[in-house]
C-alpha positions in Angstrom: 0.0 0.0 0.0 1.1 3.5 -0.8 2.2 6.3 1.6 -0.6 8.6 1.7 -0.5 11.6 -0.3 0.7 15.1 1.4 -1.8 17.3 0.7 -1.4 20.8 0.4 -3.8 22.5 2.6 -5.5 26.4 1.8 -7.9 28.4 2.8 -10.4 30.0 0.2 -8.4 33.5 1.2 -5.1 32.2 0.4 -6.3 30.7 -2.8 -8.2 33.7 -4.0 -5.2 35.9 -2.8 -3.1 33.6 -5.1 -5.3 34.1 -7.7 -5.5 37.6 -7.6 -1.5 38.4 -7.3 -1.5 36.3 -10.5 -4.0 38.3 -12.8 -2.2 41.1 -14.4 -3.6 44.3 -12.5 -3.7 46.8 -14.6 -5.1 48.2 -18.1 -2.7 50.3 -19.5 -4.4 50.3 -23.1 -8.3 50.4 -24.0 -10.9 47.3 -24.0 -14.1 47.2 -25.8 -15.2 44.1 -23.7 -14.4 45.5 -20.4 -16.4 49.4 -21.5 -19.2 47.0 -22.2 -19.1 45.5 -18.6 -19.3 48.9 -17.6 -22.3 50.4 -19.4 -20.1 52.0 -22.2 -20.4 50.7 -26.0 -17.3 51.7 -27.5 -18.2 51.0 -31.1 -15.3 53.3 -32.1 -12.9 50.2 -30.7 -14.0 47.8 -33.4 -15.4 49.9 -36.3 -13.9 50.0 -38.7 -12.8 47.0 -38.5 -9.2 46.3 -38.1 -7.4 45.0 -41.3 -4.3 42.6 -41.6 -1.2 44.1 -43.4 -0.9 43.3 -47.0 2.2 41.0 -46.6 0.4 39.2 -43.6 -2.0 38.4 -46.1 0.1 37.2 -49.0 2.6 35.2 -46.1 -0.5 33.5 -44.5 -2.8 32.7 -47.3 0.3 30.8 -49.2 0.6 28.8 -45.9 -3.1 27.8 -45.6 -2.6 26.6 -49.4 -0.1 24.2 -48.8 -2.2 23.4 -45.3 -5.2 22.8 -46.9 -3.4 20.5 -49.7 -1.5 18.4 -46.9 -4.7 18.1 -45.3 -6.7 16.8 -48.2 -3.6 14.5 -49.1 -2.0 13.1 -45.8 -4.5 13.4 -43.1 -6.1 10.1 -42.3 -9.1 11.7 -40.0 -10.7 7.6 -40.4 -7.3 6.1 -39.2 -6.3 8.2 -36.4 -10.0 7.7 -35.0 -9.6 4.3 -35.4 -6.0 3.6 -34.2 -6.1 6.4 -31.5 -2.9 8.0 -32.6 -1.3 10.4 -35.4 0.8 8.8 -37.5 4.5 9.6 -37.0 4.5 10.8 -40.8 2.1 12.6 -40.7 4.0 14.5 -37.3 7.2 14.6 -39.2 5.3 16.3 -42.4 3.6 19.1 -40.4 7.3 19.6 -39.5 8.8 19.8 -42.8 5.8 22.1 -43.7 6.9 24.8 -40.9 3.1 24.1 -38.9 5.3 23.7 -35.6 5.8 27.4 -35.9 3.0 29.0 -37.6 3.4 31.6 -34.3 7.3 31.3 -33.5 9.2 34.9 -35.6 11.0 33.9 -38.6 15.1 35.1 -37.3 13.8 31.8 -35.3 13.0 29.6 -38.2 9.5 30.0 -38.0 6.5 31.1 -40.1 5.9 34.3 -38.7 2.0 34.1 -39.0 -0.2 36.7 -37.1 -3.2 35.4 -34.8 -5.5 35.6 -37.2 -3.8 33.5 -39.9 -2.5 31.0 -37.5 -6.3 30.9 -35.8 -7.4 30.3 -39.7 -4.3 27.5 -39.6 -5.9 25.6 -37.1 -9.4 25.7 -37.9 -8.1 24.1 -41.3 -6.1 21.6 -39.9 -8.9 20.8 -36.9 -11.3 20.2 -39.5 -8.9 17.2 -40.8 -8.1 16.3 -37.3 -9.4 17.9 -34.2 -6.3 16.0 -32.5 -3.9 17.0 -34.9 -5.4 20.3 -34.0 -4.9 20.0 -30.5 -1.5 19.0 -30.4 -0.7 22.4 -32.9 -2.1 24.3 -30.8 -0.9 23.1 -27.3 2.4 23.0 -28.8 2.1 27.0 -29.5 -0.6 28.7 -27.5 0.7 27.4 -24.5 3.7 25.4 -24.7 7.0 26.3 -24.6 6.8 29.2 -27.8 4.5 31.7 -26.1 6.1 32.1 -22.6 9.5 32.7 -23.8 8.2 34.8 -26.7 6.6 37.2 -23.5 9.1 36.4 -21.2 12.1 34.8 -21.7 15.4 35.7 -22.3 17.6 35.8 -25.4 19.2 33.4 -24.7 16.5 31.3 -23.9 15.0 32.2 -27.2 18.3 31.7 -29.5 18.6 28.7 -28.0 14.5 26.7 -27.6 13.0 28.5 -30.2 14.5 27.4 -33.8 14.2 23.7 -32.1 10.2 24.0 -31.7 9.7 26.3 -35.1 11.3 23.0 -37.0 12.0 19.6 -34.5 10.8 19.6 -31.3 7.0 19.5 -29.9 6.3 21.3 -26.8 4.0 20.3 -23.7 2.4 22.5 -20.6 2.4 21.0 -17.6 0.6 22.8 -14.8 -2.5 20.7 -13.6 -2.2 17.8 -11.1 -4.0 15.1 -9.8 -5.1 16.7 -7.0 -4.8 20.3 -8.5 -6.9 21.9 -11.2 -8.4 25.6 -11.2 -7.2 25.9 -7.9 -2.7 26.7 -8.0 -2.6 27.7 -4.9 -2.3 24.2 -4.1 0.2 23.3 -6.4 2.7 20.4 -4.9 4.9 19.8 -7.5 8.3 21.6 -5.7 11.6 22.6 -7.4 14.3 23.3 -4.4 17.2 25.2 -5.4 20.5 22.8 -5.1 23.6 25.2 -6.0 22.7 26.7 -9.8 20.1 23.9 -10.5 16.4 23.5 -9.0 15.6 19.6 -8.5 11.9 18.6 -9.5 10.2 16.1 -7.6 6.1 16.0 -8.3 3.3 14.8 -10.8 1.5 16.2 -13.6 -1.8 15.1 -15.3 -3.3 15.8 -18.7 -0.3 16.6 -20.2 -1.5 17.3 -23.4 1.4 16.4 -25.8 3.5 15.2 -22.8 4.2 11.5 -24.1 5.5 12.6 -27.6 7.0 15.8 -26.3 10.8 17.3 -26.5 9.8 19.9 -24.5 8.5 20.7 -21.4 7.0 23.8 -19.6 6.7 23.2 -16.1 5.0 25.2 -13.7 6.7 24.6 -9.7 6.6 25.9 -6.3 10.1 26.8 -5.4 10.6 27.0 -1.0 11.3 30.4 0.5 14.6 30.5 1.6 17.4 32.8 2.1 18.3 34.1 -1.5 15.4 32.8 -3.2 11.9 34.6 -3.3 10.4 31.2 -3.7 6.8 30.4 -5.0 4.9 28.9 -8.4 7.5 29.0 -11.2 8.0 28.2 -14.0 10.9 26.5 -16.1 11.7 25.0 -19.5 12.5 21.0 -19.0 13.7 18.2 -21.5 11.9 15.7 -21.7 14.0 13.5 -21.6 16.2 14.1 -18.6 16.7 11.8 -16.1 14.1 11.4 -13.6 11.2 12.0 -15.9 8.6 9.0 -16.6 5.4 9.5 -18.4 3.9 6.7 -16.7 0.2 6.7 -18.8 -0.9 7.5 -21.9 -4.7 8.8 -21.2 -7.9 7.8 -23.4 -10.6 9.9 -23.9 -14.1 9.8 -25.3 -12.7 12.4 -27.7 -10.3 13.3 -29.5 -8.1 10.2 -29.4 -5.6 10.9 -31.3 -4.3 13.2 -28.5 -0.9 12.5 -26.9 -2.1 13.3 -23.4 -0.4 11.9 -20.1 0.5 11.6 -17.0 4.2 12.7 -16.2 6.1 12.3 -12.9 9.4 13.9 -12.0 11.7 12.5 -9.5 14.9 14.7 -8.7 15.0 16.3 -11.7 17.4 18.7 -12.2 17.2 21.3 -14.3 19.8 24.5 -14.4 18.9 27.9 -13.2 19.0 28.8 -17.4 16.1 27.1 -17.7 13.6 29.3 -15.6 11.3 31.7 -17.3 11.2 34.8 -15.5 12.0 35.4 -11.8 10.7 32.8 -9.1 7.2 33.5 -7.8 6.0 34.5 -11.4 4.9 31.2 -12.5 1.1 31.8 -12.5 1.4 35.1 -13.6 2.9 34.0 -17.0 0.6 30.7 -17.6 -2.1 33.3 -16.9 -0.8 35.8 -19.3 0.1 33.3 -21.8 -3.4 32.0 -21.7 -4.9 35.5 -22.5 -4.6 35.1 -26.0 -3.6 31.8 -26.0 -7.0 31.0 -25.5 -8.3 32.4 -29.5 -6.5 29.0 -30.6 -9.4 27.1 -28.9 -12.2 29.4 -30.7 -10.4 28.9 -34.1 -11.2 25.1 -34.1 -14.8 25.6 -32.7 -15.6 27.9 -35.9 -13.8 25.5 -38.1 -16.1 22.9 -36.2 -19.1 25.6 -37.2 -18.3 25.7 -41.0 -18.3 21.8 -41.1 -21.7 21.7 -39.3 -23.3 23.9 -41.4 -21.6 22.1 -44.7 -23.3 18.6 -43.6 -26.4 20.1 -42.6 -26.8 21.3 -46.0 -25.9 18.8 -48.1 -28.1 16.5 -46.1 -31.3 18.2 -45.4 -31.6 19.3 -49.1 -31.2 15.2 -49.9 -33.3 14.0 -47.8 -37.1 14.0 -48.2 -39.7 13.4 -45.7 -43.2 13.6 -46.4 -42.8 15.0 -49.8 -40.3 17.9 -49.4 -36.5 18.3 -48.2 -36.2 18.2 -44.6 -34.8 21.8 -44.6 -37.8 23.0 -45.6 -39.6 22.1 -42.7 -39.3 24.4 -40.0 -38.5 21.7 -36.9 -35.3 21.5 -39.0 -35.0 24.6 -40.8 -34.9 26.6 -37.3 -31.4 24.4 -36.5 -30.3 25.1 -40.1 -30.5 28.9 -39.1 -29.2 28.8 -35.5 -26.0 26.9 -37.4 -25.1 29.0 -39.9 -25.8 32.4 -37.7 -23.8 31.4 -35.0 -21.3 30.4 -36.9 -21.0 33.7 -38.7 -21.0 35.1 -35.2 -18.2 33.3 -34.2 -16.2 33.5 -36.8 -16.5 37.6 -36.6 -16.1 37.1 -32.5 -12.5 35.1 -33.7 -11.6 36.9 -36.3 -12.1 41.0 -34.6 -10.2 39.8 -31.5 -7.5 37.8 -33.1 -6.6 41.0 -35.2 -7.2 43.1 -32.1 -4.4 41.2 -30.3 -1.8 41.3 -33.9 -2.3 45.2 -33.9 -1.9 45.6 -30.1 -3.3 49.0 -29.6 -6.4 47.1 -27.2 -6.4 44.6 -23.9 -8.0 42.1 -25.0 -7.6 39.7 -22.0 -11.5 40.0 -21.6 -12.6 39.6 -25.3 -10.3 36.2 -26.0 -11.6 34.9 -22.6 -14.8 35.7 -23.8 -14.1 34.1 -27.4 -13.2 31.0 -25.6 -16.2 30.6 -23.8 -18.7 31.5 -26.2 -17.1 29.4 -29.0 -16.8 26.4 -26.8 -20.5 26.3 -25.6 -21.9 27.1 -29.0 -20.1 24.8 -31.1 -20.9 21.9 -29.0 -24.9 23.4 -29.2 -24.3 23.1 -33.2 -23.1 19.7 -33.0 -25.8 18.6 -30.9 -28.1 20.1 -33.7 -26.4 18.8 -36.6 -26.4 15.4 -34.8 -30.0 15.7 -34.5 -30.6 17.0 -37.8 -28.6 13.2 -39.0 -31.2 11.6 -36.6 -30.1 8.0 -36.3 -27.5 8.3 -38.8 -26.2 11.5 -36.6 -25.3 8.7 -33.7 -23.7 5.9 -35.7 -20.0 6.0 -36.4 -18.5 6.8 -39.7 -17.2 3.4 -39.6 -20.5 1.7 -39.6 -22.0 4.4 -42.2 -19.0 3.6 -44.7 -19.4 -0.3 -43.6 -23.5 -0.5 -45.0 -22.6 1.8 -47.7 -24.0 5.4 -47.1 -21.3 8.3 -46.7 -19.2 8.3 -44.0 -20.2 11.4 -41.5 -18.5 11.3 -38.4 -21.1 14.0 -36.7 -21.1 11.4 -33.4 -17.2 11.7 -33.5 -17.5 15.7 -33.5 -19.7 15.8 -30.9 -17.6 13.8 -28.3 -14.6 15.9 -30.1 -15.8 18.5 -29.5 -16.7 18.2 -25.5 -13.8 18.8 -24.0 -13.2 22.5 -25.1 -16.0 23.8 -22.7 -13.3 22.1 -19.7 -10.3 23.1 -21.5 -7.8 25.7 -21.1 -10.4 27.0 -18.6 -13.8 25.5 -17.7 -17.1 27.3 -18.7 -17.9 27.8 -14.7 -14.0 28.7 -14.5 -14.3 31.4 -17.4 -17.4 32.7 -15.7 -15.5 33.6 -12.4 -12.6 34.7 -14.3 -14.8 37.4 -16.6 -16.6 38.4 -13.9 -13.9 39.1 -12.2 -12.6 41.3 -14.6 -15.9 42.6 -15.3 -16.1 44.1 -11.6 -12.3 45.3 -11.4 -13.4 48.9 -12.0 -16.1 48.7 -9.3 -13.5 46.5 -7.2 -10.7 49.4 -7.7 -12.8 52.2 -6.0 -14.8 50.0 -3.9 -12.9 47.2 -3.0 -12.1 47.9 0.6 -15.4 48.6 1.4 -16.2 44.8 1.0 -12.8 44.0 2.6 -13.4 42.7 6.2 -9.2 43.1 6.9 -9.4 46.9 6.4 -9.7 49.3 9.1 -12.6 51.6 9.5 -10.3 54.3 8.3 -9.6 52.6 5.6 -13.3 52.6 4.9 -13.8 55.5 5.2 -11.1 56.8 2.7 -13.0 53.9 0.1 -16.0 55.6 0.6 -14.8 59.0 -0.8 -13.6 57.7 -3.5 -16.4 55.3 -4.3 -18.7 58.7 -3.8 -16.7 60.4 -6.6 -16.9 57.3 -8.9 -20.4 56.3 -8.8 -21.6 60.4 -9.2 -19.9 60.7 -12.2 -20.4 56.7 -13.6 -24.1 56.2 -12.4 -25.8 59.0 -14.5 -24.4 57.7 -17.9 -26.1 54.9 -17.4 -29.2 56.5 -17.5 -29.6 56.9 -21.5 -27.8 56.6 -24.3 -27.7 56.6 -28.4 -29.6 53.9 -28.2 -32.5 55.4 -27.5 -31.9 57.4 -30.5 -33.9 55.9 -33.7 -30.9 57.9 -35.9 -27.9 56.1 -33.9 -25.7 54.1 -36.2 -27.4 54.8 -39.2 -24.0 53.3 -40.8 -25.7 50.1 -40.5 -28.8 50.4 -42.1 -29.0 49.0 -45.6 -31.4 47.0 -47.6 -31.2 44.5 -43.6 -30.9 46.8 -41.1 -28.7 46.1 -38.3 -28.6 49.4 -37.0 -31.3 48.7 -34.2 -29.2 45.5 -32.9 -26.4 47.9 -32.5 -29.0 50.4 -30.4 -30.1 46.9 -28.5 -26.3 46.4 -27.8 -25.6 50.1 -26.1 -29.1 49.8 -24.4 -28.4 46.3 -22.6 -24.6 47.0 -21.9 -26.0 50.0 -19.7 -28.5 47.7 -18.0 -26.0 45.1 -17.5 -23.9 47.9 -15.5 -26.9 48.9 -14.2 -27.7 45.3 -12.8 -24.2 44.4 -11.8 -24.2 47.5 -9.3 -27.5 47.1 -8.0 -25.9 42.9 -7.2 -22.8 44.7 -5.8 -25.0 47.4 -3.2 -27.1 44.3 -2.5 -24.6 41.3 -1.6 -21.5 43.7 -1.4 -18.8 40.6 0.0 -21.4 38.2 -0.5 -21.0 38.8 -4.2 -18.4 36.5 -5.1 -20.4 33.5 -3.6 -23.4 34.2 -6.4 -22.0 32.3 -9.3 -25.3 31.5 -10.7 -25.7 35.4 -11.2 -22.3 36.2 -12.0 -22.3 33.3 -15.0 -25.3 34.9 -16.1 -23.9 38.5 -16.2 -21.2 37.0 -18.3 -23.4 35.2 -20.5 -25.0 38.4 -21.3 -22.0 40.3 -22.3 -20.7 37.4 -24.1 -24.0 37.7 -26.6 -23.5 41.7 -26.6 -19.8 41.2 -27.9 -21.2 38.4 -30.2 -23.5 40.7 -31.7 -21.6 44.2 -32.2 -18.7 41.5 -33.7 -21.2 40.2 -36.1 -22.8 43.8 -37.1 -19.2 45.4 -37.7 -17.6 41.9 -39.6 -20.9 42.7 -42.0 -20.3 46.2 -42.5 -16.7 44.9 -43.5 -17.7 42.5 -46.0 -20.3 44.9 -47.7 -17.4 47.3 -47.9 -15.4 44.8 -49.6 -18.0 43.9 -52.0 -17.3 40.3 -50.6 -20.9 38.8 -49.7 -22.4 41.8 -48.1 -26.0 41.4 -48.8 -25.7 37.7 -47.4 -23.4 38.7 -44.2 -26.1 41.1 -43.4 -28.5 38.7 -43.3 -26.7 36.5 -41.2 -26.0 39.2 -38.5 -29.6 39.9 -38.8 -30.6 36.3 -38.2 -27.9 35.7 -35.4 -28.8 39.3 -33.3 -32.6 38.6 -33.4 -31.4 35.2 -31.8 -29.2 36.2 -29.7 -31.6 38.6 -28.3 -34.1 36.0 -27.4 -31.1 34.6 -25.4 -30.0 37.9 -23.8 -34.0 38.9 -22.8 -34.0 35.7 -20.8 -30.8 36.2 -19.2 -31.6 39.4 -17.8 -34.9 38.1 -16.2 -32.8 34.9 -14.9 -30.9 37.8 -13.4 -33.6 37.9 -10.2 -36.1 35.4 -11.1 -34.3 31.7 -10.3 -34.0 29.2 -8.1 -30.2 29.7 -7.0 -31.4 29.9 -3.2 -33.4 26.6 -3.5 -30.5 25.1 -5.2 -28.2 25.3 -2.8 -30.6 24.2 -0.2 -30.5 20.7 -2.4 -27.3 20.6 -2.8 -26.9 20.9 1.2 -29.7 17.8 0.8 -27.5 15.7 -1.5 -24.4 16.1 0.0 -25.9 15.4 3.4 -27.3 12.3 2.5 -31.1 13.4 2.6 -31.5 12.0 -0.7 -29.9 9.5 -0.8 -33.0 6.6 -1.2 -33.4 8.3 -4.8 -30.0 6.9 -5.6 -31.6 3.5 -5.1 -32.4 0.8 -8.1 -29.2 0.9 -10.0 -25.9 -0.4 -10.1 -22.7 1.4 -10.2 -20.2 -0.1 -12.9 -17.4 1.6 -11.6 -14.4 0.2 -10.8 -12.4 0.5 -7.8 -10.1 2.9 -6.6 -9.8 6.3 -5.0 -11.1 9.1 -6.7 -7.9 10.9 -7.0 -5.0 9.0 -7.6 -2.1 9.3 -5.6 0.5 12.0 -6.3 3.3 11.4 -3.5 6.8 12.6 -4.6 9.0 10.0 -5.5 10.3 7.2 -8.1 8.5 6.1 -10.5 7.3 2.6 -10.4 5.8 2.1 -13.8 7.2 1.9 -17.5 8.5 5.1 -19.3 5.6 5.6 -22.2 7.3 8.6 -23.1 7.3 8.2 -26.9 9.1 11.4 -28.9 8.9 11.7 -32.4 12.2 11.6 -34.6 
């Protein structure tokens, strides 16, 4: 029997605290998302919209060509869902095509693409192969790459960066068995020993960890004398001594993934190979994620396009009851949530990934935001499409191809398509984390208010400056241009869409409105509503959608490039989304949050626990969280790197 695990006890303060030291704390430049939160509709942030530079243009759209021809030429999807791996030629020819560094700056070998070429990159290649897609982008949106391109040295970039624009594949390595959303328990330690830090610890869901060269690994170094100590992170080989990958995991998705479960046992690794000064470990995997997290996006509009391709070609072939099963309106309605939402996203994707190449706005808020709008809404246009296949939506491609008909794999897609609402950031995670964001104006003038640690002095002094705030903030929130039939008459053609926008400004000032009302009425109590603050977020997550979707149709009318059509689209997806939003707001007071957590008190005490009664559990055995105690490892090395 094992030694137990040391677990590494916190309070909800010292997590929260760790959290908070870890976000980055101010806004130096403008953000569209965050003036939204705040009862401000900043149109002039995102219209016109922003444009790629010619050469950006010319470089990327000759990459997506040779992409798009390896993909329709080498990519197996059929095989790697059926063997549960990528074949090793098809790793080593998304090498010799330069795909390992679409992101990485060409004086390093690399393609040089901006976000919004390399987000069209992966929607491409995810289409193919959502794993093939997930190992792309775990390898640059958060492995090795993007840290040292923020932070690292020169010499840390002369020296890893031409080996992962060509050779090597990265992996990210923060969560542990017993550790998820929650760092401020992170165990996995790295003690300073002369110029080296030894790593003892394990990691879980190492996405790309068992075919990985690379390794960035996020460790609590001690306080001691000389050393700042706390969650840091390093660059690691993956193949020094001391490292096992000791399981390959299997998923009900995606399973081609190379996704594992690495332990390190006195690992050393030099002083050379930490990324930025100890205790700023959280702070960079935070940072890295801001717009680390459009790569996830990308391959839910890519997921989108596919949808709204199959749901096409099929309802307009087959016939029930005399007529295309498009044409009647039980199916029709999904046919138009599909293709509207996928215009949305694609304009949600594409105006914050060229927000973030130009660099002129924050856009920590609008990529979080991306992420968690694209993840819940392409898994809703899967469901549909799956739905729209009926029977033949829930059998596998296999067994499609195997009785003759076309082989679809809508099932596969779905369960594909699953985990992005968990990763990089659950939804309930991304809720808390926008929220949070959402409040920091309110939180910067009226924090220690709330604050049971500050003195009554203290208070006081808060108060003053709250006073001065709100007086100034509270009476532009009373009206608006939307309230003005003439207000962005830009967007009025033969669909109007100027009216959405006029929705958009009136709602974002009611969503201020509503979020300080929340604030007078729980004040430190506010941070325990979750079911309120998700729907807050959800709320400005449709306003975003919609002023993305209204401006990305003013831009293609422009351009003469399907104008008539993209306004119809925005059209169709604003009068939807406002459906959504009206509901929202009147979920905002009228739920059953209260009763909820009176049940959950119920369940978790046992009450009801006769309901539970009549089944059989087919679980196995085994604890519920596997043990993570330091030490050597007793299992096989399935490390498995790709030469």
């Amino acid at each position: 029997m094992s030694a137990p695990t040391t677990k590494r006890t916190v309070t909800e303060r010292e997590a929260r605290q760790v959290a908070e030291a870890a976000r980055e704390q101010g806004w130096r430049k403008p953000s569209f998302a965050k003036e939204l939160f705040l009862g401000r509709f900043r149109l002039d942030l995102i219209h016109p919209h922003p444009l790629p530079a010619d050469d950006d243009v010319q470089r990327g759209e000759e990459f997506l060509a040779k992409l798009r021809d390896f993909c329709e030429t080498k990519i197996d999807s059929a095989r790697i869902e059926r063997e549960a791996q990528i074949p090793d030629e098809v790793v080593d020819g998304l090498k010799e095509l330069g795909a390992l560094g679409m992101k990485i700056d060409t004086k390093y070998g690399g393609l040089g693409l901006t976000q919004v070429y390399y987000n069209k990159a992966l929607a491409l290649v995810g289409s193919a192969s959502p794993a093939i897609g997930a190992l792309l982008s775990a390898h640059q949106s958060i492995g090795v790459p993007q840290p040292l391109k923020l932070f690292g040295t020169q010499e840390q970039k002369d020296t890893y960066l031409p080996r992962c624009a060509r050779t090597d594949i990265s992996a990210f390595l923060l969560t542990e068995p017993d550790v998820g959303s929650d760092p401020a328990r992170l165990a996995t330690s790295a003690v300073p020993d002369g110029d080296d830090y030894v790593l003892d610890g394990v990691k879980l869901w190492t996405t790309n960890g068992v075919v990985a060269d690379l390794l960035v690994v996020m460790a609590r170094v001690p306080k001691s004398a000389g050393h700042k100590g706390g969650i840091t992170a390093f660059v690691v080989e993956a193949a020094a001594e001391g490292i096992t990958v000791e399981n390959r995991n299997a998923f009900m998705g995606l399973r081609g993934i190379e996704n594992g479960v690495t332990r390190f046992h006195r690992v050393r690794v030099p002083a050379a190979g930490r990324i930025g000064p100890e205790g700023a470990g959280l702070k960079i995997a935070l940072t890295t994620l801001n717009t680390g997290r459009l790569s996830l996006p990308a391959m839910c509009v890519g997921a989108g396009k596919w949808c709204l391709k199959i749901a096409r070609e099929w309802s307009a072939a087959r016939e029930q009851w005399g007529r295309p099963v498009a044409l009647h309106e039980a199916v029709g309605s999904k046919i138009s949530f599909i293709a509207a939402t996928t215009f949305a996203l694609e304009a949600v994707l594409d105006l914050s990934s060229q927000m973030a190449d130009e660099n002129r706005n924050d856009i920590r808020i609008e990529a979080a935001l991306a992420k968690l709008y694209g993840s819940e809404m392409a898994w809703r246009m899967a469901d549909e499409l799956v739905q729209i296949r009926g029977g033949r939506g829930f059998e596998t491609a296999a067994s499609l191809q195997a009785r003759g008909e076309r082989a679809v794999p809508a099932e596969q897609l779905l369960r594909d398509l699953r985990i992005n609402r968990i990763f990089e950031g659950s939804t309930e995670i991304m809720h808390l984390l926008i929220a949070r964001e959402a409040v920091d104006a309110h939180l910067a003038v009226a924090g220690d208010l709330i604050d049971p640690d500050k003195t009554l002095q203290d208070k006081a002094k808060a108060g003053a400056h709250a006073g001065v705030f709100y007086a100034k903030w509270l009476p532009r929130l009373v009206a608006g241009p939307g309230q003005l039939p003439s207000s962005y008459g830009e967007f009025k053609r033969e669909v109007d869409l100027s009216g959405h926008l006029r929705y958009v400004e009136r709602h974002a000032r009611k969503l201020a409105r509503s979020t300080f009302y929340a604030m007078s009425r729980w004040q430190g109590r506010m941070e325990t509503k979750q079911g309120f603050l998700g729907r807050i977020v959800d709320i400005g997550a449709e306003l975003f959608a919609m002023s993305a979707a209204c401006v990305r149709a003013e831009l293609l009318r422009s351009q003469g490039d399907h104008g008539r059509e993209a306004y119809q689209l925005a059209d169709a997806f604003c009068r939807q989304a406002r459906i959504r939003v009206d509901e929202l707001f009147g979920r905002l007071w009228a739920n059953t949050d209260d009763l909820d957590r009176k049940v959950v008190k119920g369940v978790l005490g046992g009450a009801y626990a006769w309901l539970e009664q009549g089944v059989v559990d087919p679980s196995g055995d085994g604890p519920w969280i596997a043990d993570a105690t330091p030490g050597p490892s007793a299992r096989r090395n399935v490390h498995r790197p790709i030469r």
